[in-house]
C-alpha positions as a Markdown table, in Angstrom:
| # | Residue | x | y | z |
|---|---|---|---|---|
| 1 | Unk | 2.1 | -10.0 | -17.7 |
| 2 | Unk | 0.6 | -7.3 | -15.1 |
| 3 | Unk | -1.0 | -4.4 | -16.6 |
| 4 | Unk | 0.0 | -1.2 | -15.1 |
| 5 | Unk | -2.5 | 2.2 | -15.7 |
| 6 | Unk | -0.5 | 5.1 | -15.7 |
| 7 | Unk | -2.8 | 8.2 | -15.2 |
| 8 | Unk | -1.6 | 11.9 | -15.4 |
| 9 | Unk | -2.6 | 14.7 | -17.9 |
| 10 | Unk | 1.6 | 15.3 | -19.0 |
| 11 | Unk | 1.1 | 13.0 | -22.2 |
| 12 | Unk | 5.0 | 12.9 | -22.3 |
| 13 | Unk | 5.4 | 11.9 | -18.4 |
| 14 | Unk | 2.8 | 8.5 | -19.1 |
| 15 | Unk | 5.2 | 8.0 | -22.1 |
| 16 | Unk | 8.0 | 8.0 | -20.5 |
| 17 | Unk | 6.7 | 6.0 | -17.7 |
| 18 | Unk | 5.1 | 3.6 | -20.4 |
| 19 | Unk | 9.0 | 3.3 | -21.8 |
| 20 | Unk | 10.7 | 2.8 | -18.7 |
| 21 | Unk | 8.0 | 0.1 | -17.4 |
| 22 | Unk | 7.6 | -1.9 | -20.6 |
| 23 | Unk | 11.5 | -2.5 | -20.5 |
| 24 | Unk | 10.6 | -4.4 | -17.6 |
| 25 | Unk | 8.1 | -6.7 | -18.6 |
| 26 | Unk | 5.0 | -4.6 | -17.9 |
| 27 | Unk | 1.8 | -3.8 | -20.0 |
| 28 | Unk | 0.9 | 0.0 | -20.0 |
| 29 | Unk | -2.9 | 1.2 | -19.6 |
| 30 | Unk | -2.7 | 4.7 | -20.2 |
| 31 | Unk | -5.5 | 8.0 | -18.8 |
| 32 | Unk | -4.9 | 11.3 | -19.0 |
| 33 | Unk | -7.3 | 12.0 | -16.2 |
| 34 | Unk | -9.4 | 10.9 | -13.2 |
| 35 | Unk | -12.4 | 9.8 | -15.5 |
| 36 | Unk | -10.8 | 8.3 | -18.2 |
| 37 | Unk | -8.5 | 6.0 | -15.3 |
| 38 | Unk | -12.0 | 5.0 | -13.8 |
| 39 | Unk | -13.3 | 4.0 | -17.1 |
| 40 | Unk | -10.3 | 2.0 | -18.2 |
| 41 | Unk | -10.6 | 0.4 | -14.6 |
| 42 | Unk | -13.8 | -1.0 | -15.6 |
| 43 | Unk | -12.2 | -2.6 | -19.0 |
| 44 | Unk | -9.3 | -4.2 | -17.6 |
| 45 | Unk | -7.7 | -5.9 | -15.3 |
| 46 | Unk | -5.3 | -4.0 | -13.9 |
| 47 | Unk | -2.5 | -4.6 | -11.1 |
| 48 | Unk | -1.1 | -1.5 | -9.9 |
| 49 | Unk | -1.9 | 2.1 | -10.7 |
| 50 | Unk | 0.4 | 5.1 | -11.0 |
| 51 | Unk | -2.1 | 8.4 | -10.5 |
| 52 | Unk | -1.0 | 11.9 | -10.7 |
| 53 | Unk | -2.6 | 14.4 | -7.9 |
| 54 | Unk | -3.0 | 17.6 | -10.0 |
| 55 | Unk | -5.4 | 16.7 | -13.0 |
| 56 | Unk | -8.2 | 18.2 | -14.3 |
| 57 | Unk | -11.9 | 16.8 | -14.6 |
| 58 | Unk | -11.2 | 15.0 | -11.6 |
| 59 | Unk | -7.9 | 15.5 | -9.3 |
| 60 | Unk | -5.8 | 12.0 | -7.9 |
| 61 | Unk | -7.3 | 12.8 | -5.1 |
| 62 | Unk | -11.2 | 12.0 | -6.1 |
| 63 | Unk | -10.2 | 9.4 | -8.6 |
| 64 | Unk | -8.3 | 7.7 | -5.5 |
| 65 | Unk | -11.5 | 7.9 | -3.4 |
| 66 | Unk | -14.0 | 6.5 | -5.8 |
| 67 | Unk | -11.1 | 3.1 | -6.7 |
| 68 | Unk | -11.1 | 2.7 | -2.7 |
| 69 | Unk | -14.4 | 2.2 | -2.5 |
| 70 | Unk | -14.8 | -1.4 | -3.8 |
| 71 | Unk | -10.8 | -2.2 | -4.6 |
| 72 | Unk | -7.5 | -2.5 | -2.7 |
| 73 | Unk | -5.5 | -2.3 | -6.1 |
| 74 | Unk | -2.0 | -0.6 | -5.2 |
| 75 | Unk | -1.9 | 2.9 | -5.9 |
| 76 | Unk | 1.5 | 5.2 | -6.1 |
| 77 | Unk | 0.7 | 8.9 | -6.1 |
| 78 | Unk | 2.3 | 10.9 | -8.3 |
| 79 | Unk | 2.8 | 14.6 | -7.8 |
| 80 | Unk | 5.1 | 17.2 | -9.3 |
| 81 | Unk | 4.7 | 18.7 | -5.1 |
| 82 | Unk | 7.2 | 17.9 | -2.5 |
| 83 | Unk | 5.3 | 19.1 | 0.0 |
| 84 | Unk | 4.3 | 17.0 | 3.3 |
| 85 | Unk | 0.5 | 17.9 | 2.4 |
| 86 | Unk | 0.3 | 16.3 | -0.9 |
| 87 | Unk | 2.0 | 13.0 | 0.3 |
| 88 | Unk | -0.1 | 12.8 | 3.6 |
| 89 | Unk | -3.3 | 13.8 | 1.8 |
| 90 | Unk | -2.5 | 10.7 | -1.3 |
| 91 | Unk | -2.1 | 8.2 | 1.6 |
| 92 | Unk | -4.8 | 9.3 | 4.0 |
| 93 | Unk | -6.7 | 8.7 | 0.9 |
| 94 | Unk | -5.5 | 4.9 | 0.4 |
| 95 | Unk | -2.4 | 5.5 | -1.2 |
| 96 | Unk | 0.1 | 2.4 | -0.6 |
| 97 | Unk | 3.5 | 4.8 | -1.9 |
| 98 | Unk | 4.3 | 7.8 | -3.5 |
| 99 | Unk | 6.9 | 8.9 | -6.1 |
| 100 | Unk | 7.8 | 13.3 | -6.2 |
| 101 | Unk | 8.2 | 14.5 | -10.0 |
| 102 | Unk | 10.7 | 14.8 | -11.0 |
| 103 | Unk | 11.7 | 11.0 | -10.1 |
| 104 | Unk | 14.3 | 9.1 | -10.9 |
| 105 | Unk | 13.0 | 5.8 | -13.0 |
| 106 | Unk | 15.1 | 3.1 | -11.1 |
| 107 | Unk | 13.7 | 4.5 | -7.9 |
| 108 | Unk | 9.7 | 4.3 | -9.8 |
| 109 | Unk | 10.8 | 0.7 | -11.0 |
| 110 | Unk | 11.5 | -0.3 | -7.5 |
| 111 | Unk | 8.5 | 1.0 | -6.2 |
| 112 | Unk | 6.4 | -0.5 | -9.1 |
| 113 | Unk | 8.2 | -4.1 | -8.3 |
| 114 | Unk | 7.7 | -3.9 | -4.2 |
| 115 | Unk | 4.2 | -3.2 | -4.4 |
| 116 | Unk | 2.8 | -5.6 | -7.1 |
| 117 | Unk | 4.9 | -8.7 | -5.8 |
| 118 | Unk | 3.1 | -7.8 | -2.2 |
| 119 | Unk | -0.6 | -7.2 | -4.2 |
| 120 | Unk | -0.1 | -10.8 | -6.2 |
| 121 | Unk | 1.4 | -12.8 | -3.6 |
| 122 | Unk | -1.5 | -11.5 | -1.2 |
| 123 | Unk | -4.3 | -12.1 | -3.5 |
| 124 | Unk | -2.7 | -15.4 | -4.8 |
| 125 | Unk | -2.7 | -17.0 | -1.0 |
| 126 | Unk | -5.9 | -15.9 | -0.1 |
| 127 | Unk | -7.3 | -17.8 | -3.7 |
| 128 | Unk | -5.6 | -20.8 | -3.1 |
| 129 | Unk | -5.2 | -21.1 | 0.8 |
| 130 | Unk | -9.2 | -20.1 | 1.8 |
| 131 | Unk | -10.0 | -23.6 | 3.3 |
| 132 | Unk | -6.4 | -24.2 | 4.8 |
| 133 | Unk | -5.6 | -23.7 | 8.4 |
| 134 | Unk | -1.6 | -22.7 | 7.5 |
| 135 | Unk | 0.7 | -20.7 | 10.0 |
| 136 | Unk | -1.1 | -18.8 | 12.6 |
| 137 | Unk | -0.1 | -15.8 | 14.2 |
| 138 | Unk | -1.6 | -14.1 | 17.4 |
| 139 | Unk | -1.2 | -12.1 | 20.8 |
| 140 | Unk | -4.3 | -11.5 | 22.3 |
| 141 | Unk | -7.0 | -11.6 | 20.2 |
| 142 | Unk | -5.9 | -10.7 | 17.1 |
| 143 | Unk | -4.9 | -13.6 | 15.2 |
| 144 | Unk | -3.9 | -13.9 | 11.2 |
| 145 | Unk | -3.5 | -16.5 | 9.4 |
| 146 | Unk | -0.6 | -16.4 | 6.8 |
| 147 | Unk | -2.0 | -18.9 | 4.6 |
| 148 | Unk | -5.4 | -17.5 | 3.9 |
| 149 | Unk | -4.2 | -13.7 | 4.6 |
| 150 | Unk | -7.2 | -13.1 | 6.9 |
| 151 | Unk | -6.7 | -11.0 | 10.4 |
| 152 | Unk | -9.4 | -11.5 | 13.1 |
| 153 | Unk | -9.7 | -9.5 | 16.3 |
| 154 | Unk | -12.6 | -10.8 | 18.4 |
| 155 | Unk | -13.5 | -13.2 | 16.4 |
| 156 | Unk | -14.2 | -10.6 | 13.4 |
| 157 | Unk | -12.2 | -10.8 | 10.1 |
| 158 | Unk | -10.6 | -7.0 | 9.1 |
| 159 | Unk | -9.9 | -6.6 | 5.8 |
| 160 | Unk | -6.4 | -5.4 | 5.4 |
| 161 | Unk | -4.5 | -4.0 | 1.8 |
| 162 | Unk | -1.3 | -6.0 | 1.0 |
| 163 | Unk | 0.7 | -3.1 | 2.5 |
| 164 | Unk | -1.2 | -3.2 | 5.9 |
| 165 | Unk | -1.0 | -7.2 | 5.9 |
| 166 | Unk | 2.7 | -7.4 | 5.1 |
| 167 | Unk | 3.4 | -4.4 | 8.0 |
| 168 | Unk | 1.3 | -6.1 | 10.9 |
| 169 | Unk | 3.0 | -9.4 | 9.7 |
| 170 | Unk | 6.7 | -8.7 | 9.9 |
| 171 | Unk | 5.4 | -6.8 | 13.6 |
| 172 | Unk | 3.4 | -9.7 | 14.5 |
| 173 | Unk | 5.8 | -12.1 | 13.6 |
| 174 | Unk | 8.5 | -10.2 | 16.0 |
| 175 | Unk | 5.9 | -9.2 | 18.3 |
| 176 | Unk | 7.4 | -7.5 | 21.8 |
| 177 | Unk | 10.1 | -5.9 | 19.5 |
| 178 | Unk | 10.7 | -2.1 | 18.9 |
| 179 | Unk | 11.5 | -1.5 | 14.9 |
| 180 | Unk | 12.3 | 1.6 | 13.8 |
| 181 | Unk | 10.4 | 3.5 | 10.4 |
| 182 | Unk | 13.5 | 2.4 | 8.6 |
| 183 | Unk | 13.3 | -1.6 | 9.6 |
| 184 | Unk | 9.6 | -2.3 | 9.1 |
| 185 | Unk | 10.4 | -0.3 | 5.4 |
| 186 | Unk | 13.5 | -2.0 | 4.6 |
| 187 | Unk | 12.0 | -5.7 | 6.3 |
| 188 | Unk | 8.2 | -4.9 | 4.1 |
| 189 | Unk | 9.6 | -2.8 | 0.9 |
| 190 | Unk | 12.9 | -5.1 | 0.3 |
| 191 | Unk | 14.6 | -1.9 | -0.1 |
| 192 | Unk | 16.6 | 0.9 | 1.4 |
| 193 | Unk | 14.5 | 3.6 | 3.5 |
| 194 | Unk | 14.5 | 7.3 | 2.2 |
| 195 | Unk | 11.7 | 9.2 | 3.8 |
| 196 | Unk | 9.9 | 6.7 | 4.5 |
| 197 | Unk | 8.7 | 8.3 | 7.7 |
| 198 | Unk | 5.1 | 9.5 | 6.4 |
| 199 | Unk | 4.2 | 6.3 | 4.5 |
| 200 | Unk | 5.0 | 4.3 | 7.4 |
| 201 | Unk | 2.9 | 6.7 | 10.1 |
| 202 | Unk | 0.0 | 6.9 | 7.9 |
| 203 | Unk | -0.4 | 3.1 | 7.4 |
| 204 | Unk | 0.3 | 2.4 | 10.8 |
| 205 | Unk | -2.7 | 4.7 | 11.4 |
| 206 | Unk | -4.6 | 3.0 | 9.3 |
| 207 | Unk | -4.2 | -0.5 | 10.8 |
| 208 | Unk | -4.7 | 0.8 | 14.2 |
| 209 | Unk | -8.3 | 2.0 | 13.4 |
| 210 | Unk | -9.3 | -1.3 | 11.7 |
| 211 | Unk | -7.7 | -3.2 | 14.7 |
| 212 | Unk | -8.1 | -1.6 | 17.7 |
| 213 | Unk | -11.2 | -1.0 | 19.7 |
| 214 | Unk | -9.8 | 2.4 | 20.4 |
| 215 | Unk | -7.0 | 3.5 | 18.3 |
| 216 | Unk | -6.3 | 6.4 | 20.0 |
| 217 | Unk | -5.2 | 4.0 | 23.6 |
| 218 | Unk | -4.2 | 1.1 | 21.2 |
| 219 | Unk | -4.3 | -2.3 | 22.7 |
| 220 | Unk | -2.0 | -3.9 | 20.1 |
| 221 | Unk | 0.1 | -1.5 | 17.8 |
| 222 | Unk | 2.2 | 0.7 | 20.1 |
| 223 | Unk | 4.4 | 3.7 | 19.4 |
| 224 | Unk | 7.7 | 3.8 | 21.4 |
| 225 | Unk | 8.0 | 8.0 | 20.9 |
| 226 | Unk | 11.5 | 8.7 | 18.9 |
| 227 | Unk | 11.9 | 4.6 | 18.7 |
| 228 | Unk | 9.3 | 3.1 | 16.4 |
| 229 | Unk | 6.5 | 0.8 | 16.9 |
| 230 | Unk | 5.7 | -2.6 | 17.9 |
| 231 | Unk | 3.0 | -5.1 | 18.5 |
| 232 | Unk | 2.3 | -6.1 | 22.0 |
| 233 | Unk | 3.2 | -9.9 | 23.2 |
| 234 | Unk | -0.1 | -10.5 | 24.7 |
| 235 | Unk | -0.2 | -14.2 | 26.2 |
């Protein structure tokens, strides 16, 4: 069973959550703010996290700062906003996804599903694969392994999240290829694209500046402008 912690000051939002998500097999951690979710963090072992931006003590924002700093558990933002801002400002942060209140629950289920099969089946390789060669993948430089889950570029492992890993794969893997926002969501999420545009920038950000000697002129990760992106076929 994965244990989910659901963390927003609404009590009846977390119950409802709690309801909808325990129909489906999960266990439900429950905060009603920023220090309370870091404290349960500590307790238990938990798989995914649903955080709420606007709470008081300490905001989604903070809490999501001080969980990056040592863990690449998968976060979905929660915020009752629709703006741009709040979405851009939860990823910058290390958000994997985001979910607008007031959400509809097969869309949160979805979203629940997509990211912890990506968070388990990363972790799980990379504990039972670490001394096996497996399937590697490369152009240029930068080379991953799909058995272990480790990327190196120069000879230097970068440490991806599941959502990075499973983005540069499916680009790797079709290296040379332009993909739209809505195919690398549809090929990494399993499910159909709705605004998916600012998820997939800021993560494709985030991999560029972990890969690339200078993201700005990227070596690897291109941008075709009002096409998509694609990863160079580098012999």
């Amino acid at each position: 069973m994965y244990n989910i912690l659901v963390v927003d000051d609404d009590k009846e939002i977390v119950n409802a959550i709690e309801i909808y998500l325990s129909q489906e097999g999960y266990h439900i951690i429950k905060a009603y703010d920023g220090e309370e979710a870091l404290e349960k963090l500590k307790e238990n072992e938990i798989h995914l996290i649903i955080l709420d931006i606007m709470m008081p003590n300490k905001d989604g924002i903070e809490t999501l700062q001080e969980i990056r700093k040592d863990k690449t558990i998968p976060v979905i933002m929660l915020s009752a906003k629709s703006e741009d801002y709040d979405k851009i400002s939860g990823l910058n942060t290390g958000a994997d996804d985001y979910v607008t209140k007031p959400f509809n629950p097969l869309e949160l289920i979805a979203r629940v599903k997509s990211n912890i099969r990506r968070y388990v089946d990363f972790n799980h390789a990379m504990v039972k694969n670490e001394t096996k060669t497996g399937k590697v993948l490369r152009t240029g430089t930068l080379e991953m392994n799909d058995e272990t889950k480790k990327v190196m570029v120069d000879g230097k492992e970068i440490k991806l999240t599941a959502t990075e890993y499973n983005i540069l794969k499916f680009l790797l893997e079709n290296k040379g290829k332009v993909y739209s926002i809505e195919q690398i969501y549809e090929n990494v999420w399993n499910e159909e694209s709705y605004g998916a545009e600012n998820i997939i920038a800021v993560h494709i950000r985030h991999i560029r500046e972990k890969i690339e000697i200078n993201p700005k002129d990227p070596k690897y990760l291109k941008v075709i402008w009002g096409i998509g992106y694609k990863v160079e076929d580098i012999s």
